[in-house]
N, C-alpha and C positions, 0 to 999 in steps of 0.2 A: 504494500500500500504506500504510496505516496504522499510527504507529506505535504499540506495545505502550503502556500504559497503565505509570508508573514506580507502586511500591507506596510512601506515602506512609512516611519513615523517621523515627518517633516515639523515637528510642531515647533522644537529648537531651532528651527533654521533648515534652508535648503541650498546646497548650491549645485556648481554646472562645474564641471573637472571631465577632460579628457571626453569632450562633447556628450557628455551623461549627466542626467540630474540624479545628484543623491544625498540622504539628510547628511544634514552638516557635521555630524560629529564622522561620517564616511569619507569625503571629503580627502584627496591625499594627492600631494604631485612626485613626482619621482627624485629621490634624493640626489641625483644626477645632473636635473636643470637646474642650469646657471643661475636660475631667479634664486636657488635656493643656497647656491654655491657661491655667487657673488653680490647677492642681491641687486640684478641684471633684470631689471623688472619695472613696468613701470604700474599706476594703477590708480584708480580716482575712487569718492564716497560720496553715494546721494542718500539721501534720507527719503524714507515714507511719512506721512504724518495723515493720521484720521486717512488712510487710506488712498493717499494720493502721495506719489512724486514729489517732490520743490527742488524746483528749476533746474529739471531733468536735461534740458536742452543747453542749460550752459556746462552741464559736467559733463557731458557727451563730447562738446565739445575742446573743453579743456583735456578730456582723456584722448583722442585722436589728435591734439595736440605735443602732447606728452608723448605718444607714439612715434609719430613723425620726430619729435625731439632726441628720441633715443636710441633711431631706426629701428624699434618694435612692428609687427603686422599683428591686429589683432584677426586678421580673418576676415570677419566680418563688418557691414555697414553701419555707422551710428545707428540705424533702423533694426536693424539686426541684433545690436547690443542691447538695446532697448528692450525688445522682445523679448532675449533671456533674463535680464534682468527683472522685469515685469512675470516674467514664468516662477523662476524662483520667488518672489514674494505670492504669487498666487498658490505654492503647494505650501509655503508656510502659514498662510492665511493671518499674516502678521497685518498689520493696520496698523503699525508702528514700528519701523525698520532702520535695522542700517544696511544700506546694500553696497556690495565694493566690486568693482569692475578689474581684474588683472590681464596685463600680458609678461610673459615672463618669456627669456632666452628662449628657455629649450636647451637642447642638446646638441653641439656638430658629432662631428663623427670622430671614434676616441683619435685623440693624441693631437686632431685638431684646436688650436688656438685660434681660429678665426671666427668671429661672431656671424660672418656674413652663412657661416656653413651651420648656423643653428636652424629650427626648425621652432618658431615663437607660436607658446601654447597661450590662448584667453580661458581662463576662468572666473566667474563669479560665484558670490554667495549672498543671500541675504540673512540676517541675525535680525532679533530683537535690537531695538531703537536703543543706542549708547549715547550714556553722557559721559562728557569728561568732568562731569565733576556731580556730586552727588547729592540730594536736597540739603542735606545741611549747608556744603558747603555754597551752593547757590542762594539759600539764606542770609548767609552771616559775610559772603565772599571770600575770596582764596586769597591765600596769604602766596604772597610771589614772591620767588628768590631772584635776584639778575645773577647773570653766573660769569665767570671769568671764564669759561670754557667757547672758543669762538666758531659762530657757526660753519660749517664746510662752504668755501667761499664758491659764488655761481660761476667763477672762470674753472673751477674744478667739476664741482655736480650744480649743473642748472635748478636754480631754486625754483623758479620756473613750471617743472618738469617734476609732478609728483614722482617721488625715489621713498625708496626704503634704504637708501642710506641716513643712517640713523643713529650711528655709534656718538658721534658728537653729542645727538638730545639727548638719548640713553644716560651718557656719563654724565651731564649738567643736571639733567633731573634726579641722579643718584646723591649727588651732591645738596639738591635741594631740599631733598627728603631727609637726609641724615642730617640737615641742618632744620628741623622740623617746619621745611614750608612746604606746599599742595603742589606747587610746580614751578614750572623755571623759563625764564626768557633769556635766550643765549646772548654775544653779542659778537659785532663784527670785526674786531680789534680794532677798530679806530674810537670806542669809547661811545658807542650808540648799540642801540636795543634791535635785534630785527627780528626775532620769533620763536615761536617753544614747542614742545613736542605735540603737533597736530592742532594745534591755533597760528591764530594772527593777535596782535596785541591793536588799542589804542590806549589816549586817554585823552583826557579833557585839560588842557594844562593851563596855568596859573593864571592865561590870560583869557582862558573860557572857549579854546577852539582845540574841535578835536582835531590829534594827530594820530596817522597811523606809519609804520616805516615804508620805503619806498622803494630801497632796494632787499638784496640775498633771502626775500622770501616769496613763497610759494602764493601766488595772489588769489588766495580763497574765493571761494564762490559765497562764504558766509562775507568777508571781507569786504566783497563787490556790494551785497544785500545792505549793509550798514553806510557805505558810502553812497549808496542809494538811498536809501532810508535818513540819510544828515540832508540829502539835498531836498528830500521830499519834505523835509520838515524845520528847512531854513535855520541849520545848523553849521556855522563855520565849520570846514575841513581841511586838513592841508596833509598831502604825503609827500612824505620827506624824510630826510634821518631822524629819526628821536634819540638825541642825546640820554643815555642813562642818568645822569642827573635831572633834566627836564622831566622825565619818568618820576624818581622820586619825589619832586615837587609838584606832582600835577593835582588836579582835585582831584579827579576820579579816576580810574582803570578801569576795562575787562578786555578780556578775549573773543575773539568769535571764531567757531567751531562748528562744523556739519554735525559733532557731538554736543549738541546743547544751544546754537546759536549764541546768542551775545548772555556771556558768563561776568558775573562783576569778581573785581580784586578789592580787597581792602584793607590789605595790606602789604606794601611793597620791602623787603629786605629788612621785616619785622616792626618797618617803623608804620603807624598807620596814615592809607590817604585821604586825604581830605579832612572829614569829622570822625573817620574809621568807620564811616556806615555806607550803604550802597548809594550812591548821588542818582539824584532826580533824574541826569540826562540816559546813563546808565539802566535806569526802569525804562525811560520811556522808548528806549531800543529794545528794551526788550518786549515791552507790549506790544510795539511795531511790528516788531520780526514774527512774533507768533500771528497777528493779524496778518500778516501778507501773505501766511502759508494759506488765508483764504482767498485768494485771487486764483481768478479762473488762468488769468496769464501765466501765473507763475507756478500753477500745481496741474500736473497728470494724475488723473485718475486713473487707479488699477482695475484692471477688468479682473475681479474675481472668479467669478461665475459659480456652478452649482457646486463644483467639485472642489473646492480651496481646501485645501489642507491635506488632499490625497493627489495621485495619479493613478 
């Protein structure tokens, strides 16, 4: 007798590896490709919210960017990515996601050193909706280290160019932790701030106009959203270097992240900013940014259908 067939349990997550959907805890690339040997990879994150995409057209875009930037072939068409992507959140039946689009090396053939001889594999997966920071700390705000540890300069790894080169954040944020703060803004060795493990930084500094930096970082799609979001709401802005000290003098801080959107700081290298409470302008980004994930413009809805959360 044969046994029953078990029905595949997508409820953790589902993703797409080696042109197959399968739950995410299956999920596995070969220890072989480069993505995982050199971290030779490029890869972007969109979020679901209440069931829809936000501003799935500009991570598509920004990820076939990043491909082109690191001769990566994802295979397939933005239309196409989209599609798996939208699949996988349809067998999870998540309605609040984090979904990540991969191309990684691949493999040439052994003893080859050359990239051109690799064969570049796309994977995605979608998980439950991540924050980088947690209700308390979105609360009370993150206490921020600046770190002496400088970021990987973009004539080396295009900051540009979502990378999982990441040993620089990795050891600043080690640093930051062991010195009890929540997280860390590197800088560029010239004595200015440019970005932290999976955010962008502003703040609002002493003369009431927000800054955010202008170069060696990766120019978020939450980042774009808040620089929209200052113009919509006739908010001075200026990108440019932010001097680390102009950081520690500002009134307010936060970050913005596809994990959380606009997070407040409130406290900078232990000292606090402003009144050490979350500043008004601060809130009011962030009421914005949750309001805009209701605009028809800016959200795809997922087409569910009868069968979510199985295949």
């Amino acid at each position: 007798m044969s046994t029953p067939a078990t029905t595949p349990d997508y409820s953790q997550g589902a993703a797409y590896v080696g042109g197959q959907y399968v739950p995410i805890a299956e999920a596995r690339i070969p220890i072989t490709d480069w993505g995982f040997l050199r971290s030779d990879a490029t890869y972007d994150v969109v979020t679901v919210w209440d069931g829809a995409f936000f501003r799935l057209d500009a991570h598509l875009e920004r990820f076939m960017a990043s491909c082109a930037r690191f001769r990566l072939d994802p295979g397939l068409p933005p239309a196409g990515i989209a599609d798996v992507l939208a699949r996988c959140v349809r067998l999870s039946g998540l309605r609040a996601a984090y979904v990540e689009m991969i191309v990684t090396r691949g493999q040439p053939p052994w003893g080859s050193r050359d990239p051109r001889q690799a064969v570049n594999q796309f994977h995605a997966f979608a998980v439950p909706y991540v924050w980088i920071a947690n209700e308390a700390q979105r609360a009370r705000g993150l206490h921020l280290a600046v770190s002496s540890v400088q970021r990987i300069p973009s004539t080396s790894v295009d900051a540009r160019a979502k990378n999982y080169h990441w040993n620089d954040l990795t050891m600043g944020l080690l640093g930051a932790l062991d010195g009890g703060a929540d997280t860390v803004v590197l800088s560029d060795g010239a004595g200015h701030v440019v970005e932290g493990p999976g955010f962008n930084l502003f703040c609002v500094n002493a003369q009431g106009t927000l800054v955010t930096p202008a170069e060696g970082v990766l120019e978020g799609i939450t980042r774009r959203t808040v620089i929209e979001m200052a113009a919509a709401l006739g908010l001075p802005l200026q990108v440019r270097a932010l001097p680390a000290a102009e950081l520690r003098g500002a009134r307010e801080v936060f970050l913005s992240s596809s994990g959380g959107g606009v997070l407040p700081v409130t406290r900078v290298d232990g000292a606090p900013v402003g009144d050490g409470a979350v500043g008004p302008v601060t809130r009011q980004l962030v009421d914005t940014y949750w309001a805009w994930h209701r605009d028809p413009r800016l959200a795809t809805p997922v087409d569910y259908g009868p069968d979510a959360g199985s295949e």
